[in-house]
C-alpha positions as CSV (number, residue, x, y, z in Angstrom):
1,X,-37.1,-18.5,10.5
2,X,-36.3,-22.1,11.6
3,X,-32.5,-22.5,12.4
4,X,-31.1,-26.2,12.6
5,X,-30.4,-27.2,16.3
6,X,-26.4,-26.8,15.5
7,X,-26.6,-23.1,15.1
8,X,-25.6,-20.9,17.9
9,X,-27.4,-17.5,18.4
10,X,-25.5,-14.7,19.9
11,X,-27.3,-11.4,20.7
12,X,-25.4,-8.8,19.5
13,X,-26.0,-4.4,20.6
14,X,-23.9,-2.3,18.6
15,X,-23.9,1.0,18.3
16,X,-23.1,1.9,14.6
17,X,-22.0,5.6,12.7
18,X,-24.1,7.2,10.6
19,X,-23.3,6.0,7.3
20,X,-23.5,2.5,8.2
21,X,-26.6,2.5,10.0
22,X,-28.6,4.5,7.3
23,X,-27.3,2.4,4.5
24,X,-28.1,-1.3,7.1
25,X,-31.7,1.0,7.3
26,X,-32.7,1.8,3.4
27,X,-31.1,-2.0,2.9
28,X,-33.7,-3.7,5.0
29,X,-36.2,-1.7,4.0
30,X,-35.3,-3.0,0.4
31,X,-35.3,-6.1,1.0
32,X,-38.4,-6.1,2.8
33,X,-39.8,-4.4,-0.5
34,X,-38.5,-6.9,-2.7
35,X,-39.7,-9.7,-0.3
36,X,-36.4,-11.3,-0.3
37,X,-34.1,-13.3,2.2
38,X,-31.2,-12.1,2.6
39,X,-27.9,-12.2,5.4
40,X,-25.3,-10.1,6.1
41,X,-22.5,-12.9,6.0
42,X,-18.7,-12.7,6.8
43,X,-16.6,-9.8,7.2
44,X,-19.4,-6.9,8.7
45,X,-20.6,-9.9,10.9
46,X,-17.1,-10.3,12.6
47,X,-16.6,-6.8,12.8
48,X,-19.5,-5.9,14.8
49,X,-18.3,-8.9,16.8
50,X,-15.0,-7.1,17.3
51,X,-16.6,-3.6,17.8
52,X,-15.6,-2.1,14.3
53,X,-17.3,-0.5,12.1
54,X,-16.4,-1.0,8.4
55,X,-19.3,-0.4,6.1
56,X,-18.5,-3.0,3.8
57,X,-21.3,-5.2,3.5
58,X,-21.4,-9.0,1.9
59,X,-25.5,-10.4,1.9
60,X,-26.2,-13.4,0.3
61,X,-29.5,-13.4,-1.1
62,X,-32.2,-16.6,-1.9
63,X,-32.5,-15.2,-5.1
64,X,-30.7,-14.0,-8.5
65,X,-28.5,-11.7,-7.2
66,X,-28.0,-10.1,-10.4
67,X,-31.3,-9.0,-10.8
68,X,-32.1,-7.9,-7.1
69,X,-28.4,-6.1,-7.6
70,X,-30.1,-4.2,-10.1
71,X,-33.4,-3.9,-8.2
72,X,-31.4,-2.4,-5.2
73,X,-29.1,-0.1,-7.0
74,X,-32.1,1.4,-7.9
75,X,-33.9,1.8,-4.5
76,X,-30.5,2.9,-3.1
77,X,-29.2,5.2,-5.9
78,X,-25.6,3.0,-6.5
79,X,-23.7,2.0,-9.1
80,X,-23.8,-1.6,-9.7
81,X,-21.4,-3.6,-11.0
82,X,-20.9,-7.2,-12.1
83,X,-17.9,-8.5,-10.6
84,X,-18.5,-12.4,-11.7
85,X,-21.4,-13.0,-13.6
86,X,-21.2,-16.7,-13.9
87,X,-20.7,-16.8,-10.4
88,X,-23.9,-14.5,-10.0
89,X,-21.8,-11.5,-7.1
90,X,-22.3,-7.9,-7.7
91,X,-21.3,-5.1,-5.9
92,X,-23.0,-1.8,-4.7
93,X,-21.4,1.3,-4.8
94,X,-22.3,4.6,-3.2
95,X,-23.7,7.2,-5.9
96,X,-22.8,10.4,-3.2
97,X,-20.5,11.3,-0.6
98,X,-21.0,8.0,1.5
99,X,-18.6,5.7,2.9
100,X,-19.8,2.1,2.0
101,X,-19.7,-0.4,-0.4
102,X,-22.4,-3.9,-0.9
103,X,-21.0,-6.9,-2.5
104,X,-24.4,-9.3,-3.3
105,X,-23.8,-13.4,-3.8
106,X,-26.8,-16.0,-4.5
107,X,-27.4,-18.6,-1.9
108,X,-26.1,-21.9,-3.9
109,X,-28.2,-24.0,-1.8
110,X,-29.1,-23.2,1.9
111,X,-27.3,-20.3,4.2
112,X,-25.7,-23.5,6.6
113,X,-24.1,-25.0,2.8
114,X,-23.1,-22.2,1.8
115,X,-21.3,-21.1,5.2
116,X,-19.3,-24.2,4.8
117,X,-17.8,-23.1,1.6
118,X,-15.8,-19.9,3.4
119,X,-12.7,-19.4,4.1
120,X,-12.5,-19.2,7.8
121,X,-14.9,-19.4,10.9
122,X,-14.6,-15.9,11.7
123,X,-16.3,-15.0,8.2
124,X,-18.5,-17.4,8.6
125,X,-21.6,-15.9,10.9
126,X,-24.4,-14.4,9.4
127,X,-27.6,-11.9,10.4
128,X,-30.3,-12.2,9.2
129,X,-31.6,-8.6,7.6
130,X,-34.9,-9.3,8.0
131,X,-34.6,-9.5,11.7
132,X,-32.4,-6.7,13.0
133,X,-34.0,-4.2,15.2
134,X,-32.9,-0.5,14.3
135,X,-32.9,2.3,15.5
136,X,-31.0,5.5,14.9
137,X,-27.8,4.3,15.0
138,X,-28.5,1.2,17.4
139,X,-28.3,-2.1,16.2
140,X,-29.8,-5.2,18.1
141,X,-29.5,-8.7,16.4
142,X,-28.6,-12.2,16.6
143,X,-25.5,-13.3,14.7
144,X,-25.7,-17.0,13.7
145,X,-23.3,-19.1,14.4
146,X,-22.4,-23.1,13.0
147,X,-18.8,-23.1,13.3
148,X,-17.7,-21.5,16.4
149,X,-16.6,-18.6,14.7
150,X,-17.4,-16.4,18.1
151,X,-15.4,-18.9,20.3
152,X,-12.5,-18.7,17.7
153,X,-12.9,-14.8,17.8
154,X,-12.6,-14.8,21.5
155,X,-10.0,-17.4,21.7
156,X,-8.1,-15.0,19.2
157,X,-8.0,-17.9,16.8
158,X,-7.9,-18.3,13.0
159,X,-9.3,-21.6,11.8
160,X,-9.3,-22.9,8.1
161,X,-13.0,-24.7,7.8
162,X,-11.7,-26.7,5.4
163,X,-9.0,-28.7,4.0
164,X,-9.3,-27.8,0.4
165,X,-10.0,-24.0,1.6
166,X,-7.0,-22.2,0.1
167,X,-7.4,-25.1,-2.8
168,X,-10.4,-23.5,-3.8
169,X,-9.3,-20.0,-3.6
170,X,-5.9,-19.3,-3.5
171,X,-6.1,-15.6,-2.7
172,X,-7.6,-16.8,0.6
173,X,-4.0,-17.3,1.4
174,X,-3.2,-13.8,1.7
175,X,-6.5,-12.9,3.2
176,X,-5.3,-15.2,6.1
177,X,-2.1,-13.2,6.8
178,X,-4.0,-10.1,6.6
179,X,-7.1,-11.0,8.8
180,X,-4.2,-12.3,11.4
181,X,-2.1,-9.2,11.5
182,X,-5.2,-6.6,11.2
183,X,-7.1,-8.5,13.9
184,X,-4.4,-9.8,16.5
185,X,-5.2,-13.8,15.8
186,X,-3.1,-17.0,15.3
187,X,-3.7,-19.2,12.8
188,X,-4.1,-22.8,14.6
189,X,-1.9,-25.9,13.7
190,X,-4.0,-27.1,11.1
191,X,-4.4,-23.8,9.0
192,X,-0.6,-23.6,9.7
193,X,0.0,-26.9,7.5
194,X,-2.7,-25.8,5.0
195,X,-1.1,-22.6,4.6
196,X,2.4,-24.3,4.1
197,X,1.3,-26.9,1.9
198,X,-0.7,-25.1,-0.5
199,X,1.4,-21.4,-0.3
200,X,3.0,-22.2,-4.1
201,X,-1.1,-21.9,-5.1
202,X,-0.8,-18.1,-5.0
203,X,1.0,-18.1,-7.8
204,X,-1.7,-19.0,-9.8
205,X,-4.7,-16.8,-8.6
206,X,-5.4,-13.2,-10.3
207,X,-3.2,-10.7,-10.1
208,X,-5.6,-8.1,-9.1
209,X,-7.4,-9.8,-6.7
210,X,-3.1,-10.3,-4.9
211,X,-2.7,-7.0,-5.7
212,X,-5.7,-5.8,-3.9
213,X,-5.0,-8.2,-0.6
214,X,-1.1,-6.9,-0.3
215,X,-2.1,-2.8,-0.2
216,X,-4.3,-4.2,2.4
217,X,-1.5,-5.9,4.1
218,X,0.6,-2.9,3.7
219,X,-1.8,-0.9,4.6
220,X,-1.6,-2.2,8.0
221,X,1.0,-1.1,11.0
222,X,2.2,-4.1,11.7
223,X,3.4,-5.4,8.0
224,X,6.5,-6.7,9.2
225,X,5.2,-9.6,10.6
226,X,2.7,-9.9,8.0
227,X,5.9,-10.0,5.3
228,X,8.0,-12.4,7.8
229,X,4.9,-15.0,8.3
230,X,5.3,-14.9,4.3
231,X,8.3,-15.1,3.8
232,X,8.4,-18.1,5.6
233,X,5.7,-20.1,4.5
234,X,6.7,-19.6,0.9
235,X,4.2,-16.9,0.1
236,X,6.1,-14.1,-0.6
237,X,9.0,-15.8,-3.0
238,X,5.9,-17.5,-5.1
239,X,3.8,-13.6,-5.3
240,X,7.2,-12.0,-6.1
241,X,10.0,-14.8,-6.7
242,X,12.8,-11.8,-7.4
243,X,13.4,-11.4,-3.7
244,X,14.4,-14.9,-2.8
245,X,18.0,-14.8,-3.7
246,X,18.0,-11.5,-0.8
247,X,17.3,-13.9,2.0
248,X,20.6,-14.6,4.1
249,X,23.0,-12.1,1.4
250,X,25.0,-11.4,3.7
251,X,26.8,-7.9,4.1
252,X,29.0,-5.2,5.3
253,X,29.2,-4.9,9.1
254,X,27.5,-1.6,9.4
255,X,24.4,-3.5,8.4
256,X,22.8,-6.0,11.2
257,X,20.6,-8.1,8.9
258,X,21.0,-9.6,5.3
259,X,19.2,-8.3,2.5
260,X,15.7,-9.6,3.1
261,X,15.8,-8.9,6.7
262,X,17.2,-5.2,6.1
263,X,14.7,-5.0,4.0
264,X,11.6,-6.0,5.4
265,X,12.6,-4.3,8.9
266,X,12.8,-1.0,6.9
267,X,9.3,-1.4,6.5
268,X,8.6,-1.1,10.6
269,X,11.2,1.7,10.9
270,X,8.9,3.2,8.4
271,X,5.3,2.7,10.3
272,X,7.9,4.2,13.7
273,X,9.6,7.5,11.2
274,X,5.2,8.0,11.1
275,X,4.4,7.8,14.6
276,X,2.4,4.7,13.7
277,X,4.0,1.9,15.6
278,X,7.2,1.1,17.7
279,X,10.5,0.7,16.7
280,X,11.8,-2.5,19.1
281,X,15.5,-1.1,18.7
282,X,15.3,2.2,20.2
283,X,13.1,4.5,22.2
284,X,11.0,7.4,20.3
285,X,13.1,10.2,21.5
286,X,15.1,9.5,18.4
287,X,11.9,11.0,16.5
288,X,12.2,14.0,18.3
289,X,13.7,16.0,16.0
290,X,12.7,14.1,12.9
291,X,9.9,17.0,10.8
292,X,6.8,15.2,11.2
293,X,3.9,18.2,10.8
294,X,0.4,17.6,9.5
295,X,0.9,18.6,6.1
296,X,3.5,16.0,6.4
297,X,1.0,13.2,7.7
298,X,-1.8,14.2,4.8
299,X,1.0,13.6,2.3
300,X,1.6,10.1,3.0
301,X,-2.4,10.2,3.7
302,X,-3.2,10.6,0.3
303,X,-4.2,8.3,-2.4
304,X,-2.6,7.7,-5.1
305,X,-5.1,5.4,-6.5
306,X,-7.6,4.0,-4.4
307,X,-6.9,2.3,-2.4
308,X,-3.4,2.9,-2.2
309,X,-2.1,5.6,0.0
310,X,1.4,7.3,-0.4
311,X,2.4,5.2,2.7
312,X,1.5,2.0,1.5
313,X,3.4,2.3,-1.7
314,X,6.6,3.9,0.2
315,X,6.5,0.6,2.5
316,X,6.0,-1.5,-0.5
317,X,8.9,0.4,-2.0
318,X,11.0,-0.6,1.2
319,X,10.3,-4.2,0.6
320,X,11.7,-3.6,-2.8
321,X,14.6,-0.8,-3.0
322,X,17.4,-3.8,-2.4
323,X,16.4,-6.2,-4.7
324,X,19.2,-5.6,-6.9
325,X,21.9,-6.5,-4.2
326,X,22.1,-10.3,-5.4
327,X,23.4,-8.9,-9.0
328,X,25.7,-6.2,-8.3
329,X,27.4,-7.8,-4.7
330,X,31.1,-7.6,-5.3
331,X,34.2,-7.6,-3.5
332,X,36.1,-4.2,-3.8
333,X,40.1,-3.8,-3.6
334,X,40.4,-3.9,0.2
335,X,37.8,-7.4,0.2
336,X,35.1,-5.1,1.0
337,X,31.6,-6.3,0.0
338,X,30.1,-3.4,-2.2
339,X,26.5,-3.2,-4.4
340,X,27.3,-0.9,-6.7
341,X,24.7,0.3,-8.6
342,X,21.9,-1.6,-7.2
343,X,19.4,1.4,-7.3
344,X,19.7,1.7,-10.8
345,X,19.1,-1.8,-11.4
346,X,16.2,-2.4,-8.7
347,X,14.4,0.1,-10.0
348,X,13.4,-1.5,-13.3
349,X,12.9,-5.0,-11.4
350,X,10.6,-3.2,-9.1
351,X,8.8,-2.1,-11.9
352,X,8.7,-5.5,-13.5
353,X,6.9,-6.8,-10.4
354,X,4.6,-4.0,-10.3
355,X,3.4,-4.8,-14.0
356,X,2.8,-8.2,-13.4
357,X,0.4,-7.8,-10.5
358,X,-1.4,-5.4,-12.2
359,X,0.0,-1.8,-10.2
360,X,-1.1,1.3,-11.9
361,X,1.4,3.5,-13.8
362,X,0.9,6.5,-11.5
363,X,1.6,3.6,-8.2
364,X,4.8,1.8,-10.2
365,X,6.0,4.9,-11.0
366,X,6.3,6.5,-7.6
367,X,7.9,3.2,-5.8
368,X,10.0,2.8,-8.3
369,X,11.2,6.3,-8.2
370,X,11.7,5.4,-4.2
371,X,13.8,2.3,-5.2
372,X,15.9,4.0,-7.7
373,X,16.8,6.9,-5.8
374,X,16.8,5.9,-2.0
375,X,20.2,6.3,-1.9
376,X,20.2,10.4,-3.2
377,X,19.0,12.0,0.1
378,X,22.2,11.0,1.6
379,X,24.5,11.5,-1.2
380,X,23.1,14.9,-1.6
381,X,24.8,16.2,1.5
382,X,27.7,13.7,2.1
383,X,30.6,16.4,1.9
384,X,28.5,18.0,5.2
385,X,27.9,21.2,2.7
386,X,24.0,21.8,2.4
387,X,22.6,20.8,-1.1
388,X,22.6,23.7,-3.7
389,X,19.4,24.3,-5.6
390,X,20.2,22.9,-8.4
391,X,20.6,19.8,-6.9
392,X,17.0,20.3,-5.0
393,X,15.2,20.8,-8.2
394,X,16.6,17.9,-9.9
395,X,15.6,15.9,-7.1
396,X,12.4,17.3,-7.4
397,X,12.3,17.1,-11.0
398,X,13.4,13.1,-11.1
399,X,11.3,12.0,-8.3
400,X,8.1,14.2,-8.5
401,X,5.6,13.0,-6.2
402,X,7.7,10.4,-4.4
403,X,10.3,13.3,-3.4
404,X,9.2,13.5,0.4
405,X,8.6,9.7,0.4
406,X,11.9,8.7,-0.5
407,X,13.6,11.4,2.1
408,X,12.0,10.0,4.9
409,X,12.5,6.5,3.8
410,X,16.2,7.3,3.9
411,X,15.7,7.6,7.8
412,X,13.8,4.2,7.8
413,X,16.1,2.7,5.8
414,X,18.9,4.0,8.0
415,X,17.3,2.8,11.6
416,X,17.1,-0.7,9.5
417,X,20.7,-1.1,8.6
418,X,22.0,-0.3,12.2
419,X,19.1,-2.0,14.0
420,X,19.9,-1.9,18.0
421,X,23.2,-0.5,16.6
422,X,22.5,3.4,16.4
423,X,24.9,5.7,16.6
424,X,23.2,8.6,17.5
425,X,25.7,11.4,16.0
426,X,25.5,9.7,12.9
427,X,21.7,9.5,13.1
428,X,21.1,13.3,14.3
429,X,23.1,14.0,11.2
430,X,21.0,12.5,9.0
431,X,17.7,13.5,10.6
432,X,19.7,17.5,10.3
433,X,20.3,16.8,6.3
434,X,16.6,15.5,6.2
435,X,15.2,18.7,7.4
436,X,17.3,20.9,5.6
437,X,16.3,19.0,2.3
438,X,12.9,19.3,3.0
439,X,13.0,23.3,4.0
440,X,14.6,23.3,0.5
441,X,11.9,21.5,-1.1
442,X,9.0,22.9,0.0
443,X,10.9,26.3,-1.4
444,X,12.1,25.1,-4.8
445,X,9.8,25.8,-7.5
446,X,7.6,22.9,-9.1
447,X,9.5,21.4,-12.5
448,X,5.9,20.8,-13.4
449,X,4.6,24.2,-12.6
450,X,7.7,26.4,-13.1
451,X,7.2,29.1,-16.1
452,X,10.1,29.6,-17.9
453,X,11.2,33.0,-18.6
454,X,12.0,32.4,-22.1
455,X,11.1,29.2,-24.3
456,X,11.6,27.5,-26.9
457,X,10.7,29.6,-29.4
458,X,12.4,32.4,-28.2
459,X,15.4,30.3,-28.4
460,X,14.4,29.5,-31.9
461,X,13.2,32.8,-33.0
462,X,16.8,34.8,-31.3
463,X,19.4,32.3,-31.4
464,X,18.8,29.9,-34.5
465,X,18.1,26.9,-32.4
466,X,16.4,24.0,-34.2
467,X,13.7,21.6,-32.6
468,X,16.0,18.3,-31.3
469,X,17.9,17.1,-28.7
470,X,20.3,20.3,-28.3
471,X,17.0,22.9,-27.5
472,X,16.0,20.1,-25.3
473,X,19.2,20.0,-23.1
474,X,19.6,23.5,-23.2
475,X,16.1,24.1,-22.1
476,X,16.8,22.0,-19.2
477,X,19.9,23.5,-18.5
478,X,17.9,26.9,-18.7
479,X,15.4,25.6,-16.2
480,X,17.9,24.4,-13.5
481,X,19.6,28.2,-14.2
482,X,16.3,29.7,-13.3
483,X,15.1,27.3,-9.7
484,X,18.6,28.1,-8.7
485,X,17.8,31.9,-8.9
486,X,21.1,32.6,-11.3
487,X,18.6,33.6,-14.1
488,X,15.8,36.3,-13.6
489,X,15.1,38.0,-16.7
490,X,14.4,36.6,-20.2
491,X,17.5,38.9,-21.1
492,X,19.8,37.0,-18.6
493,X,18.5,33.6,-20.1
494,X,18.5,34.2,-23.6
495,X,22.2,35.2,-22.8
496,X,22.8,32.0,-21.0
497,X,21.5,29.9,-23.5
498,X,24.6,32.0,-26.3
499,X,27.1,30.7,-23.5
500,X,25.5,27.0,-23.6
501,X,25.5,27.1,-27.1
502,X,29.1,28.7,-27.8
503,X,30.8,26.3,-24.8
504,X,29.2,23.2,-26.5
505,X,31.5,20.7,-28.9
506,X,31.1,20.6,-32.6
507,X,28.3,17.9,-33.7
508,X,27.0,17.1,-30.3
């Protein structure tokens, strides 16, 4: 292959793991099948640059790539799927166990044109399949280079390669923050002014594909700098417009920031309460007694729905669980400013947000849970008295899955109201009420799983009860008797259902 005398060739070693290299191995061989050109192109390219192995793999093919998508999901045993016909890009998706995924575009005209259509110089290298040399997991090629993409990577620089980049594609907007915080570079002067003159475009690009770019972003250790870089280029009030009228609310002393501030910070405090970043306010033996275990860590771990993690939505849920502040600020009878109620209201303005971009119901519902009840781990155990049972299985009961979340986001949301402020008898206080909380928990019976010792039926069949909203409540009532250990027998609650029903009004 000829290359035009502008290109720079950089010889790249990298030693891979396993999945990628067999997956870069059956790939080539493929291609070679299929006798068709093709380039790894972007994201894998500046990667290996970098030394990090993501097996996410974007080729662009001199060819259909719809039809040699097919023709490949077949030699490698994927799913494929269309993700823009018109467009001709498909995507590759493992059919086992393996870690990897293979998004395949068509060459509009030659590799050098079509490089000058990306987003940014780093994505914009390519290797050509044909000519890697593998073998086990060693890879030796040369990455081509027409923009200086490696001279931006070393110079830790993030460079636009055109004007009408984010004009084109909108969502590259995000992808910018995201490449910058997750790789450690600075967007230069000019991709500055881009950014700031065409932010309001987000507004108007998919909600999926913005969806997709912010777990990413939150996703990351370092999302408060993400969130501030968009909040001040105008790209986080036009994805989510609801949390401009936070910015500079000012309030009570206790708190060192306004809203927006308070807000976002809790989202650091968050990454530090998970031993996944620094806290630039105080020193880490304030974790020391915070429970941090590893059944702990695999909770927030988990996925709720890929790829969202349970600490990505409770950092998103920090962004969100004082958005209701604007509405219910108010000066009480000593001139005190007061949000009363501003859970309660946040909650379904969270879940507004959510819907719009596209959120699942199982991901709304657990940040919204968070935003609605981030206030409850500390109201449980304000008189200093440890919470009763009944109040730890309605807890669990209301917040499900996001229980844990939202107790440890209490302590992120604490460090981020006092900021370099911390008193640390008030703190150790709250750290004590977190643990005993979550002893509790993990003791309390599951709402979901709890069998009851006698049901409805029974209640129908021995005390006359008919189906509406009375069996309901008492039910409930029956259940909370039963996690606090004050019923034990189907005796004892067929009994305490007669004292529910005797103590109740006429007609309610």
């Amino acid at each position: 292959m000829v290359y035009p005398e502008s290109v720079k060739s950089h010889l790249i070693k990298a030693i891979l793991n396993q999945s990628t290299a067999c997956i870069l191995t059956q790939l080539q061989s493929a291609l070679k099948e299929l006798n068709t050109e093709a380039y790894i192109i972007g994201g894998m390219v500046r990667n290996l640059t970098l030394k990090r192995h993501k097996a996410d793999i974007d080729i662009a093919v001199n060819g259909n790539a719809l039809t040699i998508g097919q023709l490949l999901s077949d030699k490698l045993n994927a799913h494929y799927v269309v993700l823009d016909g018109e467009r001709g890009i498909v995507r590759l998706l493992p059919g086992g166990g393996n870690d990897w995924q293979i998004d395949i575009t068509t060459l509009q005209e030659t590799l050098w044109q079509d490089i000058m259509r990306r987003d940014f110089s780093v994505n914009a290298m390519a290797i050509n399949i044909a000519e890697m040399q593998l073998s086990k997991r060693h890879l030796v090629a040369f990455i081509l280079d027409a923009v200086n993409g490696t001279e931006d990577l070393q110079n830790k620089t993030l460079r636009a390669l055109s004007p009408q980049v984010f004009r084109d594609d909108p969502v590259r907007l995000l992808r910018g923050v995201r490449l910058s915080s997750e790789l450690g570079l600075s967007m230069n002067e000019q991709t500055l002014s881009l950014v700031q003159r065409d932010s309001a475009l987000i507004s108007t690009a998919a909600a999926e594909r913005v969806r997709d770019e912010l777990l990413q972003i939150f996703a990351l250790t370092n999302t408060y700098e993400a969130v501030d870089f968009m909040n001040r280029f105008g790209l986080l009030s036009a994805v989510m417009p609801e949390l401009s009228p936070t910015c500079g609310l000012k309030q009570p002393p206790e708190h060192t920031w306004d809203v927006f501030q308070h807000s976002a910070r809790s989202i650091a405090a968050m990454d530090f309460i998970l031993r996944r970043a620094e806290w630039e306010f105080c020193s880490k033996d304030v974790l020391a007694s915070v429970p941090c275990c590893k059944s702990t860590l695999s909770y927030f771990d988990e996925i709720v729905s890929p790829p969202a993690s349970r600490s990505t939505l409770t950092k998103l849920a920090a962004l969100l669980h004082d958005i209701a502040k604007p509405q219910t600020r108010m000066l009480n009878e000593l001139g005190k400013v007061r949000f009363h109620g501003h859970p309660q209201q946040g909650a379904p303005i969270a879940a507004a947000i959510l819907e719009r971009l596209r959120f699942s119901h199982r991901e709304s519902k657990f940040i919204e849970a968070i935003v609605r009840n981030h206030l409850r781990p500390v109201q449980m155990t304000e008189n200093e008295a440890p919470p009763t049972r009944r109040a730890i299985y309605r807890y669990r009961r209301d917040l499900d899955e996001a229980g844990i979340a939202a107790l440890y986001f209490s302590l992120a949301d604490h460090l981020a109201t006092r900021g370099p402020n911390l008193e640390r008898g008030n703190w150790d206080r709250h750290v004590n009420n977190v643990r005993r909380i979550t002893d509790e928990y993990e003791k309390a019976p599951s709402p979901a799983k709890m069998h009851l010792l006698c049901d409805g039926n029974d209640l129908q069949n021995e005390l006359g009860l008919k189906p509406g909203r009375q069996l309901g409540r008492i039910l409930e009532e029956l259940r909370e008797a039963q996690a606090a250990g004050e019923v034990t027998t189907r005796q004892q609650g067929l009994a305490y259902a007669g004292k529910l029903i005797a103590e109740e009004p006429p007609g309610k």
